[in-house]
N, C-alpha and C positions, 0 to 999 in steps of 0.2 A: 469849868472844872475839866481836867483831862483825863479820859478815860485808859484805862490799863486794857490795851491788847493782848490777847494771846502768842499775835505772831511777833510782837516786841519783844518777849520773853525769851533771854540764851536757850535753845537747843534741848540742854540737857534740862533744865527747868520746865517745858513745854512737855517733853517725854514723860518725867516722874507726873505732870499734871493729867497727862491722857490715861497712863498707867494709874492713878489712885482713881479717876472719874472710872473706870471700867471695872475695877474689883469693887468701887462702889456701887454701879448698878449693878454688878452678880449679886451684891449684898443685901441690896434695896430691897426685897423681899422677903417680909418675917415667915415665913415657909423656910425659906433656901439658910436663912437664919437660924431656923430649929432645926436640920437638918448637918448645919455647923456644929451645932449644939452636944447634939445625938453621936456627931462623929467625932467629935471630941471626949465626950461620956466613955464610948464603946471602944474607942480605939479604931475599928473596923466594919463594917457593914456590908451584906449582900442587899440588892436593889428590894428583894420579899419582907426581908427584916426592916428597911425606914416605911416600906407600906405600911407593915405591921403596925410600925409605933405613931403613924401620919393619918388621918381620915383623909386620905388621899388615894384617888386610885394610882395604878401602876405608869400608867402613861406620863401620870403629872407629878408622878416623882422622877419618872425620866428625864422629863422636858427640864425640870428642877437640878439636875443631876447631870445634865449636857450644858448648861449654864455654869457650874460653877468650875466643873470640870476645864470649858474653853478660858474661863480665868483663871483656872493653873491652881486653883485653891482645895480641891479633890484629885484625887488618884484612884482611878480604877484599874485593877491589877487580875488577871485569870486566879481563881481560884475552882480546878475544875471546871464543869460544866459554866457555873456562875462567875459574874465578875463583882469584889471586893472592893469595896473602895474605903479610901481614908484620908485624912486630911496631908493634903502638901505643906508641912512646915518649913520650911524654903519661903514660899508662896504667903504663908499666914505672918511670918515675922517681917519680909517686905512688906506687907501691907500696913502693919503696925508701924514700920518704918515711917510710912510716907505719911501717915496718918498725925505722926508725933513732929515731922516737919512740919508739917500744915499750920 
């Protein structure tokens, strides 16, 4: 039986597969999931508001919130002192993209 490589695969087919493996482990964690969740609910969020709504402390909604953020699927935006975040819709309908190719 012959095995399907990844480097056999055209180019642009290997990219969308790196691209969906990556916003699937930002996603891979039901935390950073409710977090989706909540910022879809809300619209908007300050980092104090998802502790609020998370038994989570501050750090490990960060660390939560620097992950999903480097997948392009959060936006944090200055809102005064605090920074705002919200979901990247750009970023969330790619992902449905690649997900509905699959």
């Amino acid at each position: 039986m012959e095995m399907y490589r990844l480097d056999d695969a055209p180019s642009s087919a290997s990219f969308s597969e790196a691209e969906l493996g990556g916003l699937c482990r930002a996603l891979g964690n039901p935390v950073r999931v409710q977090m989706m969740r909540l910022l879809m609910d809300k619209g908007s969020l300050i980092c104090r508001e998802m502790v609020d709504a998370l038994p989570l402390a501050q750090s490990t909604v960060s660390q939560h919130l620097k992950v999903l953020k480097e997948a392009d699927l959060v936006v944090g935006e200055p809102d005064g002192p605090r920074r705002s975040y919200r979901i990247n819709p750009r970023q969330l309908d790619r992902f449905k993209h690649l997900v509905h190719s699959f």
